[in-house]
Structures are given as C-alpha cells and as structure tokens.
MITOR-586832 format. One record per residue (C-alpha): x, y, z; residue in one letter. Coordinates in steps of 0.05 Angstrom, whole numbers, plus 5000, padded with zeros to 4 digits. Example, Ala and Ser with C-alpha at 12.3 -4.5 7.8 and 13.67 -1.06 7.14 Angstrom:
REM MITOR-586832
524649105156a527349795143s
***
This chain:
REM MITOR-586832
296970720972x291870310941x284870660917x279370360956x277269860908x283969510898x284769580977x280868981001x284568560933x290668700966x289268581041x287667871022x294067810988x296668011050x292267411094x288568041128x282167641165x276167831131x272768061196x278668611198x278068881121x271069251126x273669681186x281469811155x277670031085x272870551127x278670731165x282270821089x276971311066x279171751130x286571721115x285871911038x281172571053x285772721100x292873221068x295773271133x294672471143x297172321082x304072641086x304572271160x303871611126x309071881061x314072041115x312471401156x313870951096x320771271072x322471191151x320870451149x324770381077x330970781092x336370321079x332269701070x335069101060x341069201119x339268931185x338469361243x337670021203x330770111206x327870781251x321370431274x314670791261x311971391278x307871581338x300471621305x297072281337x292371931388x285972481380x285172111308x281271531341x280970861316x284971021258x291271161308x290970451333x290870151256x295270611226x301770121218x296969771170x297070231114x304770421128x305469701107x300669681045x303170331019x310570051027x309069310987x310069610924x316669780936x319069080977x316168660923x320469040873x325868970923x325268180929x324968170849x330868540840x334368020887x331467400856x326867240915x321866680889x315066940896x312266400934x317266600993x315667410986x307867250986x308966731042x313267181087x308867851074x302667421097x305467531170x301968131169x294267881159x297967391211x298967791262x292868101244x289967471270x293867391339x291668031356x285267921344x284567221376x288067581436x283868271439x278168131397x279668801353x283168921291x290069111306x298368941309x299668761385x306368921361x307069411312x314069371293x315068641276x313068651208x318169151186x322668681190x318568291136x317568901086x324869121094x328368441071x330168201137x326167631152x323267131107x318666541113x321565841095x316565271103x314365201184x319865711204x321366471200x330366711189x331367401206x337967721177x341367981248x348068061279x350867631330x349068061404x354568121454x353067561502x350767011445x357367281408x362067201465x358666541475x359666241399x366566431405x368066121478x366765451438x373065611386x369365861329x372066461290x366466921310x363267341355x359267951368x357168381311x358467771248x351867671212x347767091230x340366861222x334866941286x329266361279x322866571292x316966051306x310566401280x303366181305x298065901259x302965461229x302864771251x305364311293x313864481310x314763771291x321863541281x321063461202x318164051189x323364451228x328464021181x324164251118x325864961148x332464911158x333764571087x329865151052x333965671091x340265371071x339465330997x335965971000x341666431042x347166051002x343266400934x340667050951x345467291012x351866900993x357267521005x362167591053x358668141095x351167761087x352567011092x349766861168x355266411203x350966191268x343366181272x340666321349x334166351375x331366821432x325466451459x321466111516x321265471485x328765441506x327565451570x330664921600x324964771648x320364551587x325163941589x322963701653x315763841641x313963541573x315062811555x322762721527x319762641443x315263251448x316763701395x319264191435x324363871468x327063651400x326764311375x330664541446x335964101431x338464361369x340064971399x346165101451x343465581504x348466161514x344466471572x337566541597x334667231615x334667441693x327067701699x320667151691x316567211633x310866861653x305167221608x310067031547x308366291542x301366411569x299866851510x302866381453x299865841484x292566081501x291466571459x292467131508x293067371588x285267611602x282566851626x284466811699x289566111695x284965711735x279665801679x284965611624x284164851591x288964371605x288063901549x294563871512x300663621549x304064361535x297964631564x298964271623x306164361637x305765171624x300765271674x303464701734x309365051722x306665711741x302065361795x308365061832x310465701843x315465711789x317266181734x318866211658x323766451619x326066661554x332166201534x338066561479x341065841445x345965861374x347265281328x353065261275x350765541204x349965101157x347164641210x
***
C-alpha cells in the first residue's frame, strides 16, 4: 500500500476523478492506523491474486465489516491499489505493452466515475469487475474491452450446432463495451478487433489460452434495438457482427436505462429524449415492452 503522499500520484495513474481522491486518502489514514484493517486488506489482496492470470479462478472480495462506516463502502479501492504492484509486474513479465496495462487499469478511476455520475458518491457500483482487470483477464484495446473466459454451456452448445470444433468450456474472449469511451462506431470497433488480434496471437498464443470464438453478453444485442434505431446506427452494426445464441428469459429494463442515462433515480418521463437511442430505449419501455440482455459469438480471428 502506498504511503499517503504517493497515494493521490497513483490514483491518477489509475484515472480516479479528482472529486473522489481527497475522501479515498482520509479514508487511507483510517486503514493504515488500523492492525486489524490492515491484515483484512493483506488477506483481501492474496484472495484477489490467487492464481492470477487463469480465468475464472478468482474468490471475489471479502465482505468489508459494515460498523467501519464509509470506509466499508470504499474498501475494494485500496484492495486494488495495494494489488497494482504485483499486476504490473505480472503484465511485464508477459510482455504486455504498457500503454495497454495503463489503459486497461484506468477502468478503475472509470468506474469510479459511473458510479459517481449514477450515485453522486465515491464508490464501485460493482465491486468485482475490476478484478478481472488486475488479475490479467481483461484488457483494454482501443474503443473495446476482451476478457479471457470460457465458452458457457448454452453459447458453447450453440458455436458447435453451427459445425465448429468447439463447445462449452474451450477458451474464448467476452467483449465488453465500457462507458466514457466514445462513440461504438463501426471503425473503431474494427480498430478493436485488429488490436485484439495481433495482441492474443502474441501474448496468449498456446493451446490452452488462444480464444477460438469471441461472444458478447449484452443489451445492445437485443434484437428489438433493430427495429427501433435507424438501420446504420452504430449499434445495429455492432449487433450484426455477433450471432445471437439466446436471449435471457427475465426483462432487464433498468440495464439500458442506466448505461444510457446515467442511472435509474429520474422518473422516465423526466428523462431527455434527444438522441435517437434515447428515444428508442424509453418508447420501447413506454409501449409496454421490455428489454433484454442478448448472448451473440463471432468466429475468432474474425
């Protein structure tokens, strides 16, 4: 862990918003008088690193004892600045171009951001999606994030229903479309998925690494989106370079709300309705209808 006057140095490596650093480095003068803290957040970190590096191994974090306060609700933040030491080492040792390592550990200030823009308080909305970043799992390439993962049982039986030699369980790469990045326009997904290839071909290249499908596990492949946005919209392009295995059974209605106005609070009829997406989201919802997270694959290399 960082002494408090190298701490605020390396939240701004990590993209932290400035409005959040003056409360996480009060909150770090707690946590280092504290023994009995201390040891939580020791234990927390060799939990998050055990067996970095292999998808799907990680055992979360810990519950934070709740009668600490504020500091209960910010803890995952220091598990994650004590543990950068050891995943920069870990992207060094694997040849991982810094550029990429500082681009993809910027998530965290990131999310940082959503959940502030959602709640208007420092804080991880969800706390567990940036392991995946400080274990080697996921990396950010250009507009896009790839997540090392295993093909799931449905997605798998689907990829091999179409006659390829694979299925459930064979390694493959989950995109990720962060926020704060951009339009999702179709050259800068093709930036993406040109970076991923070269990159996966060098630094995961072995017979029980190299990804042979990538999916995606999102509401923008909702089929719906198709009838609601003009044919050329970004999204639709991005849609249709996925083939949608299934689409889950229960609506997810406050998912595209939240990634689309910053959050569920605003009662819908208050929301804007400037931007075409904007529009089609909430006349969606407003016609009585539903949305719903869409699970598409496309061969790897595409």
């Amino acid at each position: 862990m960082p002494g408090p006057h190298d701490l605020a140095d390396v939240l701004l490596d990590l993209a932290v918003p400035h409005e959040d650093i003056a409360e996480l480095l009060a909150l770090h003068g707690r946590l280092i008088r504290s023994p009995e803290l201390l040891d939580l957040l020791a234990r927390a970190v060799s939990g998050l690193l055990w067996r970095a590096g292999e998808p799907g191994r990680g055992t979360g974090l810990p519950e934070f004892p709740a009668s600490a306060g504020e500091l209960s609700r910010r803890f995952c933040v220091f598990v994650f600045v004590a543990a950068l030491p050891h995943t920069r080492a870990a992207h060094r040792a694997r040849g991982i171009p810094e550029t990429v390592s500082r681009h993809t550990l910027a998530d965290l200030g990131r999310n940082l951001a959503v959940h502030r823009r959602r709640f208007g308080t420092t804080g991880l909305f969800v706390p567990w999606w940036p392991t995946r970043h400080f274990r080697g799992e996921l990396y950010q390439l250009g507009r896009l994030q790839f997540e090392r993962a295993r093909l799931g049982r449905r997605t798998g039986e689907a990829v091999a229903a179409e006659g390829l030699p694979y299925g459930p369980g064979d390694p493959c790469l989950s995109v990720h479309i962060p926020d704060f990045r951009g339009p999702l326009s179709p050259e800068a997904c093709d930036d993406s998925f040109a970076r991923a290839r070269a990159f996966f071909a060098r630094h995961y290249a072995g017979p029980e690494e190299a990804p042979v499908v990538a999916v995606c596990h999102s509401w923008l492949l909702d089929r719906q989106l198709k009838d609601c946005l003009p044919a050329g919209s970004n999204i639709v392009r991005f849609q249709e370079r996925f083939r949608v295995a299934h689409v889950s059974h229960e609506p997810e209605d406050d998912v595209p709300v939240a990634f689309v106005f910053g959050g569920t609070q605003t009662p819908r009829d208050r929301l804007p309705r400037r931007t075409s997406l904007q529009r089609a989201v909430l006349g969606h919802l407003d016609a009585g209808g539903h949305w719903y997270t869409g699970h598409g694959w496309l061969p790897w290399p595409p």
